[in-house]
C-alpha positions as CSV (number, residue, x, y, z in Angstrom):
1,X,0.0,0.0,0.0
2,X,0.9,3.3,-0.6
3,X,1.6,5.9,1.5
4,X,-0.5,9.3,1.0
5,X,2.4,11.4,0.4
6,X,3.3,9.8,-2.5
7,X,-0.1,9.8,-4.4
8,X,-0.7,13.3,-3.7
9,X,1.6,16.1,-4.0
10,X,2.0,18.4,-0.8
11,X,-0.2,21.2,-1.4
12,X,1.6,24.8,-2.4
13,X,-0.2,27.1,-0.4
14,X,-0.5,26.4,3.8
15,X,-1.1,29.8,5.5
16,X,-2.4,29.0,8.8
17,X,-3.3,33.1,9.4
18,X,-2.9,36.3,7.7
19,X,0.0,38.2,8.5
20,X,1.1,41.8,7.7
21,X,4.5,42.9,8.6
22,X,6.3,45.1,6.6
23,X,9.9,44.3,8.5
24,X,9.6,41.0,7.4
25,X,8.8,41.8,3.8
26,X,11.8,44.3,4.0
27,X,14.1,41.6,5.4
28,X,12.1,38.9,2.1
29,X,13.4,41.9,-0.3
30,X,17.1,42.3,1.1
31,X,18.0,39.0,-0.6
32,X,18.6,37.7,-4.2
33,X,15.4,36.7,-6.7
34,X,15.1,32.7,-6.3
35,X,14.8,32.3,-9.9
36,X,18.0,34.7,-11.4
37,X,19.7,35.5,-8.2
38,X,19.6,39.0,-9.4
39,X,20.0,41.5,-6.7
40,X,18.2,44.4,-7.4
41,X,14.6,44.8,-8.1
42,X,13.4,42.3,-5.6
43,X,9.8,42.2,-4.4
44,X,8.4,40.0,-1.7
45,X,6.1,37.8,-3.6
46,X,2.8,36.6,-2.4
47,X,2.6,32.7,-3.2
48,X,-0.4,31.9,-0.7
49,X,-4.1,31.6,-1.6
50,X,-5.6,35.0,-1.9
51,X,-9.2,36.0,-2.9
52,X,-11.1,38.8,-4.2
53,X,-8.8,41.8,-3.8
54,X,-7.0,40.0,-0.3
55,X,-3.3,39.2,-0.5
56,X,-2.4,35.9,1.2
57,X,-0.2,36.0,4.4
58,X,2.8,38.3,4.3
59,X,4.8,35.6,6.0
60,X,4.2,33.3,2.5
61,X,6.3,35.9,0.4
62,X,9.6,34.7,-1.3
63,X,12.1,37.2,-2.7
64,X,11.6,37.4,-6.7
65,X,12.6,40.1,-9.6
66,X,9.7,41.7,-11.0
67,X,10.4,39.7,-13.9
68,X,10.4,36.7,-12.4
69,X,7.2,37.6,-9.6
70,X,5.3,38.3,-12.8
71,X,6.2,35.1,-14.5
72,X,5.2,33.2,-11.1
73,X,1.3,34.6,-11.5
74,X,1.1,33.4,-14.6
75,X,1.3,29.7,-13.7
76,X,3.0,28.5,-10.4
77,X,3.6,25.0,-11.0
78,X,5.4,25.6,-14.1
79,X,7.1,28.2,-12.7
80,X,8.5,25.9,-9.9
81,X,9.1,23.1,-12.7
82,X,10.8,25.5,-14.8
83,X,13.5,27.3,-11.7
84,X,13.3,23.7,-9.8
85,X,11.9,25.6,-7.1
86,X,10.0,23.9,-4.1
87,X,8.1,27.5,-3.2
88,X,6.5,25.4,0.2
89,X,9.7,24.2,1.3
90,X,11.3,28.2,0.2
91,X,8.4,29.4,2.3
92,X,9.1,27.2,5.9
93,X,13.0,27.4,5.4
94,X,12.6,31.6,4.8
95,X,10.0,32.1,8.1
96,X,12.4,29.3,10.0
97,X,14.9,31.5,9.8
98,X,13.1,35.1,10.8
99,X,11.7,33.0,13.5
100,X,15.4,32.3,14.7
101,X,16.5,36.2,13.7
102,X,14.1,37.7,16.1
103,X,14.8,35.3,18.8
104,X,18.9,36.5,18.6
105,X,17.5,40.4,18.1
């Protein structure tokens, strides 16, 4: 038999609340674009659920060019095929790390 994991794939969006906190989209912004590794330009992307005019969770952003934040909203899976990206995994590891950043501060 097997396991659930492997029949269906882990789902891309798990915000358990709505968070708004511009430090942490200023600290998403401060590194390089996932996709290029470019520098400049970055935006915190939103890769949660969202609906009507809502943004998902602040705390689901990943650091992308505009280029590349455009390109995600046009199709997420293939943009994670296409970069190789695992934006759920991107998403745990990049609040993980805040978490452990504002229990040093």
């Amino acid at each position: 038999m097997r396991e659930l994991s492997a029949v269906a794939p882990r789902p891309i969006y798990q915000t358990p609340e709505i968070l708004r906190s511009e430090p942490y989209k200023r600290w998403i912004r401060s590194f390089r674009c996932l996709a290029c590794g470019k520098r400049w330009g970055i935006e915190a992307a939103h890769t949660g659920p969202h609906g009507g005019s809502q943004k998902s969770s602040d705390s689901a952003c990943i650091p992308l060019c505009q280029e590349h934040h455009r390109e995600m909203h046009r199709g997420v899976l293939r943009f994670q095929e296409r970069y190789r990206l695992d934006i759920p995994r991107e998403v745990e590891r990049l609040n993980a790390e805040w978490r452990e950043r504002r229990k040093a501060a």
